[in-house]
N, C-alpha and C positions, 0 to 999 in steps of 0.2 A: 303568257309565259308560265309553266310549270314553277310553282313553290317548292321550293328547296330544303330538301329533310331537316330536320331540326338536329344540332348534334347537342349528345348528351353525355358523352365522354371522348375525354383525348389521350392518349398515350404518352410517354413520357420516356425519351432516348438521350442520355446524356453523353454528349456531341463532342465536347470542347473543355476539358477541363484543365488545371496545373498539373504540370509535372516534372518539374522543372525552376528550381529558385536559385540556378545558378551555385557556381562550387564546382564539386567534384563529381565527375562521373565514369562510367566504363563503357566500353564496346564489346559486347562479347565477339569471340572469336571467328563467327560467321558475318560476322553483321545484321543478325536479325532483330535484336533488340539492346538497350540500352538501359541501363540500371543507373538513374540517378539521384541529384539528392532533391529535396521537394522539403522545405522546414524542416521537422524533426524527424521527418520520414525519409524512406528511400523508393520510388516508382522504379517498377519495371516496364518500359513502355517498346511496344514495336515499333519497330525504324518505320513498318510499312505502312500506316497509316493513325501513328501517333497515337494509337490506344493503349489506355494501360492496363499489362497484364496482371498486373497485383501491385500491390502497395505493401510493403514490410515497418512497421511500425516501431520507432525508435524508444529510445529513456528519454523523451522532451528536451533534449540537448543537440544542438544540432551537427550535421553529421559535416567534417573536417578529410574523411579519406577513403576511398571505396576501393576495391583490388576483385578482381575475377582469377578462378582458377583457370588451369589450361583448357580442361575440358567442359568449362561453364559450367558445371555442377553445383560450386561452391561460390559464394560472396562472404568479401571481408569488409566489415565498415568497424569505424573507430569515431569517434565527436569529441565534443567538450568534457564529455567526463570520462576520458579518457580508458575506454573499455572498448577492449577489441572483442569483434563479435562475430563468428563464425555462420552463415546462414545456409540451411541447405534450400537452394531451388527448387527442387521436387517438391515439398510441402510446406516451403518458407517458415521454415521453423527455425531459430535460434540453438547448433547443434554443442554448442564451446563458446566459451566468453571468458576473458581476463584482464588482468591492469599490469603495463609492464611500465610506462613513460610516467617521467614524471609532470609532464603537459602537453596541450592537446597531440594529436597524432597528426602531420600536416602530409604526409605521404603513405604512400603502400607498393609494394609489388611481390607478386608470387612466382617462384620459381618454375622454369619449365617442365619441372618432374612433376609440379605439384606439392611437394613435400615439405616447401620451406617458406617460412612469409617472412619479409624486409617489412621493416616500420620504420618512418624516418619524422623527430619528434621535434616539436617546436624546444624541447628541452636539452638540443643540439647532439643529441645522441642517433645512433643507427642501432637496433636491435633486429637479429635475425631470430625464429620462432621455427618449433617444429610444431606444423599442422596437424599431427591425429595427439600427440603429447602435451602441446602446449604448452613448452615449456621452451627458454628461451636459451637458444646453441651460441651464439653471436652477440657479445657485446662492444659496440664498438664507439669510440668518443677519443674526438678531434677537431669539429669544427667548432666554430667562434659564432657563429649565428644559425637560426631556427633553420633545420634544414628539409627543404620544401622537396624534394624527390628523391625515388631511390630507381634503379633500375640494374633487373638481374642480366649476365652474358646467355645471349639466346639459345649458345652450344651448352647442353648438361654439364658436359667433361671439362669444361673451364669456369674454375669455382671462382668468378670475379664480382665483385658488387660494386656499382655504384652509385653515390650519392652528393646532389648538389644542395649547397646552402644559399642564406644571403650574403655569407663573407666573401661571394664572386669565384667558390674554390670551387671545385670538382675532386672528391677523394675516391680512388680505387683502392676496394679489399679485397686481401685474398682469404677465400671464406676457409682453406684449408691450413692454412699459415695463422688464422684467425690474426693480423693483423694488415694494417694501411702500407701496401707495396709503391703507391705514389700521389701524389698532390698537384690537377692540373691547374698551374696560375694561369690566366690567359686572360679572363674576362675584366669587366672593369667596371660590374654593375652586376646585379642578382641575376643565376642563372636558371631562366623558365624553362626550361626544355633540354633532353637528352634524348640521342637518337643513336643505334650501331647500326655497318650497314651490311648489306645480305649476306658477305660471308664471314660478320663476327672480326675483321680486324681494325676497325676504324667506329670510333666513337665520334659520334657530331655533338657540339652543344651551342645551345642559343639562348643568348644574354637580352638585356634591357640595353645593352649598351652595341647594341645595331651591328653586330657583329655575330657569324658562324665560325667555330673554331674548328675544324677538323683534327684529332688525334691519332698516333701509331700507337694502336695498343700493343706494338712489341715492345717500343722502349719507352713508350710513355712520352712521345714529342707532338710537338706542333708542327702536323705536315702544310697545313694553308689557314689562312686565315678571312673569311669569304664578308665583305662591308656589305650588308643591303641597304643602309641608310633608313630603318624603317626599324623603331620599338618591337622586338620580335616575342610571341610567346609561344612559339610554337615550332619545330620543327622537324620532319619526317623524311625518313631514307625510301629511297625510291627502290623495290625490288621487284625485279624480273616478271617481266609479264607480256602475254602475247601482244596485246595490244600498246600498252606505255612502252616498254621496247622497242617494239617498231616506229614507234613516231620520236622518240627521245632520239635515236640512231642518227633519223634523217634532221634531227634540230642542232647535233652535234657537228653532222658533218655542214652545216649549212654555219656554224658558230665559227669554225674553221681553226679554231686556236688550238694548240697541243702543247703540253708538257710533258717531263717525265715520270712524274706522280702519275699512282692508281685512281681513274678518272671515275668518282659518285655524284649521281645527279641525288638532289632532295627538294623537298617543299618547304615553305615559309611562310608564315600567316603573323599578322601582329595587327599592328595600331591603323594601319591603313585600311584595314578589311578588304585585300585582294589577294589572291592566290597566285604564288610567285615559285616558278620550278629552275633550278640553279644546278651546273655544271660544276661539278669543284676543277675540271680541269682548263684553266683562266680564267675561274669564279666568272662566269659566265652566265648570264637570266637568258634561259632558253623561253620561256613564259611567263607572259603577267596579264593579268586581268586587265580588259580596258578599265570599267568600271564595279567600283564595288555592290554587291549586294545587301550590305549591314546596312540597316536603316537607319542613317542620318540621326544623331541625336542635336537638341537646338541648345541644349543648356551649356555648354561649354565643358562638361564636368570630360576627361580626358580616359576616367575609367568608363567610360560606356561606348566608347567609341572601337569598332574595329573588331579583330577577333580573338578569345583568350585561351584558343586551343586546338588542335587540330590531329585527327586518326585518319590513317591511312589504313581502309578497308581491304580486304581479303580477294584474292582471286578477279583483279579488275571493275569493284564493283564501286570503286570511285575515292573520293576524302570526306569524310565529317569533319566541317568546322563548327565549329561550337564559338558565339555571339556574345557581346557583353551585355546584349538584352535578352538573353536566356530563349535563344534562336539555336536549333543544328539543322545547320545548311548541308544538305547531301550535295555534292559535287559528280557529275560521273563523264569520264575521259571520254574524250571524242576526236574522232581523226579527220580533219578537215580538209579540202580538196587539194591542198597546195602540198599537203602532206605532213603541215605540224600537228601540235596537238594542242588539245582545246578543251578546257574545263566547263561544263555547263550545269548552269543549275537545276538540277531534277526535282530537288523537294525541297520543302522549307515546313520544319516541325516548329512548332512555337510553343515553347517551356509554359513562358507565362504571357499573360495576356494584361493583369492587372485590368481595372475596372471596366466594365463594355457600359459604353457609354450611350451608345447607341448602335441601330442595324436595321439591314434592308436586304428582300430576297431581289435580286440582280438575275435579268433578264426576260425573256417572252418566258423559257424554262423552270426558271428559276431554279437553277440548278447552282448557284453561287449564293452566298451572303457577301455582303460589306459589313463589315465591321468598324467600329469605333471605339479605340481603348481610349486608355487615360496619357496617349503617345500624338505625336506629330501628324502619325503614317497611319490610313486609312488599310485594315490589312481586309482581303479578296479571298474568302474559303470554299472549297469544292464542298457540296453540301453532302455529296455520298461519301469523299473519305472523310471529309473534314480534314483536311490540309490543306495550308495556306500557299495559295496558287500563286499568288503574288501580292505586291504591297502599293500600294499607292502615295509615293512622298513629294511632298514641296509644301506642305507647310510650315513656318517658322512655332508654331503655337501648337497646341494640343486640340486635337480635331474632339468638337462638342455633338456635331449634329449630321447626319449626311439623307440624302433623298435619291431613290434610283429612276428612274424612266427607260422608255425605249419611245426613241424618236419617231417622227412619222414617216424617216425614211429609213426606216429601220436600225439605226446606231445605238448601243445602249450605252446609257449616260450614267454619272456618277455625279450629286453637287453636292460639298462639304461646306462647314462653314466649321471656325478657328477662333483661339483666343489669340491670332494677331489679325484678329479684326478684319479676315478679308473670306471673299466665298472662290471654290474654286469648283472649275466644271472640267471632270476626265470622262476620256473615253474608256469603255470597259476593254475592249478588241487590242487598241494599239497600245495600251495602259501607258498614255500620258493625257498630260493637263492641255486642255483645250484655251479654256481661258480663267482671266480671274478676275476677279471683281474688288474692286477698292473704294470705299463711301461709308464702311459703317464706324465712328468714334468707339465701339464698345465689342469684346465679344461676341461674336455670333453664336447664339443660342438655340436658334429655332431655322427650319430650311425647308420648303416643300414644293416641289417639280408640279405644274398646272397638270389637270388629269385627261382633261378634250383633246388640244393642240399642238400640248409637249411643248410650247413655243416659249416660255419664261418661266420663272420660278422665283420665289415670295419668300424674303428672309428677313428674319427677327432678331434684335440685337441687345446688350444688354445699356446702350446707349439712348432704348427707350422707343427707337424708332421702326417702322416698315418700311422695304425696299422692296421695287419689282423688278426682275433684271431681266434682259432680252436675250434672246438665244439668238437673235440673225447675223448671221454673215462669219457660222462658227468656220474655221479650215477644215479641209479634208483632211492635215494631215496634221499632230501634234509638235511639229520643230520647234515652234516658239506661240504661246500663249496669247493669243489676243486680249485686250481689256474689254472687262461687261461693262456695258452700260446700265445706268436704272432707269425705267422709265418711270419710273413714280416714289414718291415715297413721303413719310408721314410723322409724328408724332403722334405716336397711336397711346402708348400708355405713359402711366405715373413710375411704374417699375418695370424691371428685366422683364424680357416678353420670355416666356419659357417653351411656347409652342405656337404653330401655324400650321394650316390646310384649308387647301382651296376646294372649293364643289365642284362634284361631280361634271356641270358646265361650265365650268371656268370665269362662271360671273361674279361670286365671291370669293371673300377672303377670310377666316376667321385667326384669333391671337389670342392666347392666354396668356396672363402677365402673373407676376406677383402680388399687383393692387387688388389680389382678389376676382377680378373681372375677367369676361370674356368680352371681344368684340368684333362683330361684325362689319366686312368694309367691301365695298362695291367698285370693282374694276372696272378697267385699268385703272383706275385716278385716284385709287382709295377713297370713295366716300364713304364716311360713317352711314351704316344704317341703323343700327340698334348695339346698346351697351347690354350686356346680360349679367345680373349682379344677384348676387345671392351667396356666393359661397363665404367661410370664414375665413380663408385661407386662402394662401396663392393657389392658382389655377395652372397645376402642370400639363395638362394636356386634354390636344381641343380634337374632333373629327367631325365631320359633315357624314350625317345618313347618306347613303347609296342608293335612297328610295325618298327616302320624305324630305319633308321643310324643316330638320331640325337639327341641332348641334349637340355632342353629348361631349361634358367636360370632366375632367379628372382634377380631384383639388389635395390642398394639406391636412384638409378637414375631412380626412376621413372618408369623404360622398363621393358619390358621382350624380350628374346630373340631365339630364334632355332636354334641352331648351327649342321652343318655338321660334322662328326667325322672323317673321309674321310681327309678334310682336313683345318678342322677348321676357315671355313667361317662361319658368320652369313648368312643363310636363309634366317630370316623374324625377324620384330622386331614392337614389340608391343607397342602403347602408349596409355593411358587411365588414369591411377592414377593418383592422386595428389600428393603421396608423396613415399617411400619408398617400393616400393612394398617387399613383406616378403616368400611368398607362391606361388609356382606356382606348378600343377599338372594335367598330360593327363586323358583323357577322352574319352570314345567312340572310342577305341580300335586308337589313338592319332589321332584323328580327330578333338578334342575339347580338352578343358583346361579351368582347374577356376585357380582364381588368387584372392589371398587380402593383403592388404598390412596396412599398419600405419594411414592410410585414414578409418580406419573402414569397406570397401567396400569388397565386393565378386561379383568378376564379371565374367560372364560366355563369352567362344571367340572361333570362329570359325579359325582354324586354316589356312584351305583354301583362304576365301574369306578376311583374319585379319580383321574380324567382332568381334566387343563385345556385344553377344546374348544379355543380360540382367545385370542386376545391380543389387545387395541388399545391403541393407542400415540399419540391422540389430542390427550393435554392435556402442559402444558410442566410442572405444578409438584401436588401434591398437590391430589387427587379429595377433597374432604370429603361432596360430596352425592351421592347415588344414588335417583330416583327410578323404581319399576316400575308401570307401567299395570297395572291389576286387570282390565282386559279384554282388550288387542292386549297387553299386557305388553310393551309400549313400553318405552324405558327413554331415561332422562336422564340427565345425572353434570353436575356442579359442580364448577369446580375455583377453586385460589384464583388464578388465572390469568384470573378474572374470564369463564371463558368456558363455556358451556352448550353439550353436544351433545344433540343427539336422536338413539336409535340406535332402526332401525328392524328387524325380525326377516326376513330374505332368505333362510333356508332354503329354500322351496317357490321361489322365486324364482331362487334359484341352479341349482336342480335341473334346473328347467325351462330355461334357459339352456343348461346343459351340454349338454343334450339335443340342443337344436338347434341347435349347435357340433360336437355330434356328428353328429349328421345332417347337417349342410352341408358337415361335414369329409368324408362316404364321396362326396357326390355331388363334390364339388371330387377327389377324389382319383381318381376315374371320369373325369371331366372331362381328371385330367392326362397320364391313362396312354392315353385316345382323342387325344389332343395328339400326345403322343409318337410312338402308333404312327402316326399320319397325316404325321408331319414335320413339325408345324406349331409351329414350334419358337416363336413371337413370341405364340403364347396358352398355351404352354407354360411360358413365364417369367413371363407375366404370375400364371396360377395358382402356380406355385412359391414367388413370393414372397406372394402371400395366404393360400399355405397354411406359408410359412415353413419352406419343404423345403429344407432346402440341397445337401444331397446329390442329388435328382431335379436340381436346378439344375447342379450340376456334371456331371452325364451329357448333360442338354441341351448345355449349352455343348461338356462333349468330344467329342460326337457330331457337332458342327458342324465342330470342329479340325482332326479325325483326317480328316472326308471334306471338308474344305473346300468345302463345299455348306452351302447359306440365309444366309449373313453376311449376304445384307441383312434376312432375317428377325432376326439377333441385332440388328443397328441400329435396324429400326424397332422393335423390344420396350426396348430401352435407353432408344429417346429419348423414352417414355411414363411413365418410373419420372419419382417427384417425388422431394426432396430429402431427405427421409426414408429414401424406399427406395433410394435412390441410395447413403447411408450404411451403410446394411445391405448393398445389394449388396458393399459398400468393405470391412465387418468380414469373407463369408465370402471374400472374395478373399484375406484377409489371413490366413487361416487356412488356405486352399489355399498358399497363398505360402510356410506352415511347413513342406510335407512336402515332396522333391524330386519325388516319384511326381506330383504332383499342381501343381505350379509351372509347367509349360508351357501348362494351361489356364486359370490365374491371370493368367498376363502375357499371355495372346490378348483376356483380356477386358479385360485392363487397358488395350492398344493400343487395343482400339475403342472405351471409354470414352472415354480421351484424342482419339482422332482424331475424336468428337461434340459432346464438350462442350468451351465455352471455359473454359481455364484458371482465368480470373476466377467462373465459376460453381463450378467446382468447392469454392474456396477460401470460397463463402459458406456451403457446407453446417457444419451445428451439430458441433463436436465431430471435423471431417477433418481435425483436425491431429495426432491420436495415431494415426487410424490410417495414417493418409501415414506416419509414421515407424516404426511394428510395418512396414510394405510395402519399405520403404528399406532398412531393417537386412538382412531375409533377403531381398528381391532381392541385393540386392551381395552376399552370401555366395554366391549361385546364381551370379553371373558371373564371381567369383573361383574356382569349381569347375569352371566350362566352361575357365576361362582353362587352369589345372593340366592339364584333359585334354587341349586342343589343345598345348599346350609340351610333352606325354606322346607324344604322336602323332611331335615331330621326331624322336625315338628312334626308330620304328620306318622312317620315309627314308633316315636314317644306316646303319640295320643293311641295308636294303636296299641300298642304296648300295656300301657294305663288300663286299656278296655279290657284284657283279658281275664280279668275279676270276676268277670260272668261264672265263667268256667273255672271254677278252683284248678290251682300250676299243680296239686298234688292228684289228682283227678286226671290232667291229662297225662301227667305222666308216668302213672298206672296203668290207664289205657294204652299207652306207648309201648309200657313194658310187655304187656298183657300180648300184643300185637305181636314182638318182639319173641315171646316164650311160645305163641302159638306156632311162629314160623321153628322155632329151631323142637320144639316138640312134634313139630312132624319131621324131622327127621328119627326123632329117638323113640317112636312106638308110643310118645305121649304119657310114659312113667313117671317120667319126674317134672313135667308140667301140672300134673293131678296131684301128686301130694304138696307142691308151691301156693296151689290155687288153695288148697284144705287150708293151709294154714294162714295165706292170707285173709279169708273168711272170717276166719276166728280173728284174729288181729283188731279190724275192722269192727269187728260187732263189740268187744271189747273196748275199745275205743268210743264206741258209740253211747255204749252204756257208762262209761266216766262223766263224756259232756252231757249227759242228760240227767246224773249226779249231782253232776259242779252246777248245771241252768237251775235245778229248783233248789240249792241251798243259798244260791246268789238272788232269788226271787225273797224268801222265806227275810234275809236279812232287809232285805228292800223294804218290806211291807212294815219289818220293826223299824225303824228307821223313821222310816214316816210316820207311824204310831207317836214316837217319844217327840216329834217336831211339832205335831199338831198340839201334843199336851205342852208344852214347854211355849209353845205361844198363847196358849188359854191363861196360863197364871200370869 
């Protein structure tokens, strides 16, 4: 069998992340994306496959109320620090921001012109705003409790607002009258939901107190009053559509009731999580969901149950319900043979996931994961959108561990194991529970499906013990759950087992506990064969090589380790992490191994040479999940950071890359040195900086300096760079700017820079402000060094100067004059240069004859002088 390439890099696609923490959100107008709120943040994520298109970043207070304009251009959000905030989509910039409430904002709505924003304030006030002035048109205070929605009249030309509180009231304004025209009493409990229906004269609203009220917006009464017997928080007017239309008609005439009241059908969602479509005309349930889709919460808690909102989408394209486990279930209408209609679920986007506890890739394909949060329900992701296909529930306890197979007659299996103590086996196909398993006293911690036979599967409990449970005699079809039986089982460790996996032949069994230890046990009967002891720490995960006799274990200490089964020597032992390593699993047929631990880290190790290939640095908080493809050996990690990566294998990929970066690099480098020698200096730059030469760049440029030839070639290559390379060009100039050898061609480029570009442009490039100031510092030391040579320089004038004593200053400039009278005496026939000359002559000689006067009377006194000194020291 051919050896399998070694990988030395993996890529890294983040798959799965929050966006979604529950609260308030929007639908924009087509239905293609959804603006919600995420902690202090707001995600813009596609309905299509739950990616987020941007994240808008809040004041760390978390956001209370979000509002779309008509034509999705603009978002309004407001939070706890009560600042309303204008954002434009286009470049998610913050356009307008102000404080109008005096506490948080709990509602929003914008008008259909666009023009006008409703704020409805825990401070029981309604304030209407004008959107390009910001300034507030509408003040309005009347209710008695925090008032949670506002909602404008659909028609422009009917200036009506309303807004519900907790005092169970409904208040209509007249925004032209600027005051409250009526007060609907009707509810008898807080009202979640307002709805008008398609043509504007009927207002629905739905209370906590199990009741739809319908209104005449002419005089303000109660035309019906609709009991669903069901906590409602949501509900929506059904308009006009080819499809709901047609099937509403035939559910009408099949309802058979009539009154004389204007006959509106709408939706209802609350506490049960079913989607319920009602008749007002003898409040009639034309549709109800058999069963719900909300996934089961165990805790009892009554706010997580059900659904806490619901949009009805655009042009038939279905309902978003929005989950009390931060779940939007897309809904899309469907017409079924008998002729009613039928809600089905298309998608299921999942907000948050909170901790991935564990995961496995699902199938021959593996074109799904399982997933394991810190919930009940095992949730089932398509791996190319990454949306949650479906969910797997019937646990009572929060699902710790799960194992996938595919049987030997082809079925692909799912077994989980639960903190209420039981293991349970689905099918993936009919997505239900095959059977379950009851025997362990403790948490199920640890789970692993035989890898030969497919025929049983080996779980770990925190009650200390091993179980092997039998797969015979599952049903073909999932109606009702058979019970597993164990065929074996043990007192394997001192502490929680935290991990288990069986070998490649299905003859052993291995178990990592918290005592520290690893151990081996020999099937079916569990016998002990060998205890493996060495680490400091508990032992979070165990795997059996895919080639050899050896087990490699992941501990709290830090290691990893390779144990011999033979006779339960450590091998080889790993160190790299910083804290608790959590995962470790073979590779490349166990020639390699990734590992991540509590450290955030996924690192890839050479078994051989105990190299650690590569590093990623992907997730914010501890890796507890690691899952590896059995065929692409894909790989996924889990962290508790709620976020899933898919890491894909780019070895071959990189290679071939390099390749032809190498190649493009020799023809680019041919390219630059034909440049060069042609002179052609403006494609010379241009390659220089694609191939990130700096040095070819600085010869280009000095070769222009020194012959002062092609500057307009340097100009027209300058005024081609974008703002990018214009920065880059700015860092090596700044780096030229350091050496003095090299600062004359720094500041040539820097002048033509400056004399192309406007100042104002300069100043927008990202990041030109450090390096303008690295260019500042050592130009001015460069000018302050020129300045020293030139003040160096007057020294040598001076000395020059000094020197001129040679030649008496009266001498030469006699000879000057001399020069001077000969030129202007040859104009004048040379008369009055000749009697000039006569008499300087005389001058001169006269002169001459005084100091040779004044030398021998000043000799003569000398000589006496000395005479009288020598006698005067005799006596």
């Amino acid at each position: 069998m051919a050896s399998l390439p070694l990988k030395k890099n993996y890529r890294c696609v983040p798959s799965l992340q929050q966006f979604y923490s529950g609260g308030p959100f929007v639908v924009s107008s087509d239905g293609s994306f959804i603006a919600c709120k995420c902690g202090d943040s707001i995600k813009i994520v596609d309905t299509s496959n739950a990616s987020i298109r941007s994240t808008i970043e809040g004041d760390s207070e978390d956001v209370t109320a979000l509002a779309l304009s008509p034509d999705d251009k603009l978002l309004f959000s407001s939070g706890h620090s009560r600042q309303i905030r204008i954002w434009d989509l286009a470049t998610f910039k913050c356009v307008r921001s102000w404080k109008g409430h005096d506490g948080p904002v709990m509602g929003m709505a914008c008008h259909p012109s666009g023009g006008l924003l409703a704020t409805a304030g825990a401070d029981r006030k309604v304030l209407v705003w004008d959107v390009d002035g910001s300034f507030c048109t509408h003040y309005f205070k009347g209710h008695k409790g925090v008032v949670s929605s506002v909602l404008f009249h659909p028609d422009p030309t009917k200036s009506l607002l309303f807004s519900a509180s907790d005092d169970t009231t409904v208040h209509v304004w007249d925004l032209l009258a600027k005051k409250c025209v009526a007060t609907l009493n009707g509810h008898h409990s807080t009202v979640t939901s307002m709805a008008l229906s398609e043509d504007g004269t009927m207002l629905l609203t739905a209370g906590r107190d199990k009741v739809v009220i319908l209104w005449n917006l002419h005089d303000f009464s109660c035309m019906k009053t609709v009991t669903t017997y069901e906590v409602l928080e949501g509900v929506c007017a059904i308009h006009s559509g080819p499809l709901l239309s047609s099937c509403l008609s035939s559910c009408k005439q099949k309802s058979g009731k009539k009154s004389g009241l204007p006959a509106i059908c709408f939706i209802t969602v609350g506490e049960r999580g079913v989607v319920r479509i009602w008749n007002s005309e003898g409040a009639v349930c034309l549709f109800e969901q058999k069963s719900s889709d909300v996934t089961p919460s165990s805790d009892g808690d009554e706010s997580k149950r059900g659904f806490t909102a619901a949009v009805m989408l655009p042009s038939d394209k279905g309902l978003l319900c929005v989950t009390a486990d931060q779940e939007f279930l897309l809904y899309s209408p469907v017409k079924v043979p008998e002729g009613t209609l039928e809600f089905v679920l298309s998608k299921r986007l999942v907000g948050y996931n909170d901790e991935i506890v564990d995961m496995k890739f699902l199938g021959d394909e593996e074109q799904f994961l399982a997933v394991a949060t810190n919930i009940e329900q095992v949730r089932v992701y398509d791996v190319a959108s990454m949306s949650c296909s479906y969910v797997l529930a019937g646990h009572t306890g929060i699902v710790l561990c799960l194992d996938t197979c595919v049987s030997s007659c082809g079925r692909t299996l799912i077994v989980t194991g639960s903190k209420d103590n039981t293991v349970r086996l689905w099918e993936s196909e009919s997505r239900c529970c095959l059977g379950l398993g009851i025997g362990h006293m403790g948490s199920i911690g640890a789970i692993a499906f035989s890898k030969k036979r497919k025929d049983f599967f080996v779980s770990g409990s925190s009650d200390r013990t091993l179980k092997v449970w039998n797969l015979d005699g599952l049903p073909d079809n999932g109606e009702k759950p058979i019970n597993l039986k164990a065929k074996a089982g043990v007192a394997a460790h001192d502490k929680d087992i935290n991990s288990v996996a069986v070998a490649p032949n299905d003859s052993l069994v291995c178990s990592g506990s918290q005592d520290r230890t690893a151990c081996v046990w020999r099937l079916p009967d569990l016998v002990p064969v060998v205890v493996l002891k060495g680490h400091k720490r508990g032992v979070w995960s165990v795997e059996f090589s895919p080639v050899d006799q050896c087990v490699i274990t992941a501990s709290g200490d830090k290691t990893i380790k390779i144990w011999a089964i033979s006779d339960g020597s450590c091998l080889k032992t790993f160190e790299g992490h910083t804290t608790s390593v959590l995962r470790a699993s073979f590779l490349t047929r166990g020639t390699q191994f990734v590992s991540c631990g509590a450290d955030g880290l996924l690192k890839l190790w050479m078994v051989k040479t105990d190299e650690c290939v590569a590093t990623y640095d992907q997730h914010e908080n501890k890796v507890y999940a690691l899952a590896v493809g059995k065929n692409t050996e894909m790989l996924a990690t889990g962290s508790s950071d709620a976020v899933i990566n898919l890491w894909y294998d780019c070895t071959a990929s990189d290679k071939e890359e390099a390749f032809l970066r190498e190649e493009e690099g020799v023809l680019k480098n041919q390219e630059l040195e034909n440049a060069v020698l042609d002179a052609d200096f403006t494609k010379a730059i241009q390659v220089a900086f694609e191939l990130r030469r700096p040095h070819k760049l600085y010869e280009c440029f000095s070769q222009v300096w020194r012959k002062r030839k092609n500057e307009k070639q340097i100009e027209k290559s300058l005024q081609t760079l974008g703002k990018e390379e214009l920065k880059l060009l700015f860092e090596y100039v700044r780096e030229w700017n350091t050496k003095p050898k090299l600062c004359h061609v720094a500041h040539f480029v820097l002048s033509k820079v400056f004399s192309i570009l406007n100042p104002i442009e300069i100043t927008e490039i990202k990041g030109i402000d450090e390096v303008l100031e690295g260019l500042l510092s050592y130009s001015q030391r460069h000018f302050s060094r020129m300045d020293r040579h030139v003040t160096s320089t007057f020294l040598v004038n001076y000395t020059l100067a000094g020197m001129s004593v040679i030649e008496p200053e009266t001498d030469t400039r006699v000879m000057d004059d001399r020069s001077l009278m000969h030129s202007v005496g040859d104009d004048e026939n040379g008369t009055l240069i000749q009697e000039l000359e006569d008499e300087e002559q005389k001058q001169t000689s006269q002169g001459l004859k005084e100091k040779a006067v004044s030398k021998k009377r000043k000799s003569k006194k000398s000589k006496d002088g000395v005479n009288k000194k020598v006698k005067g020291s005799s006596l």
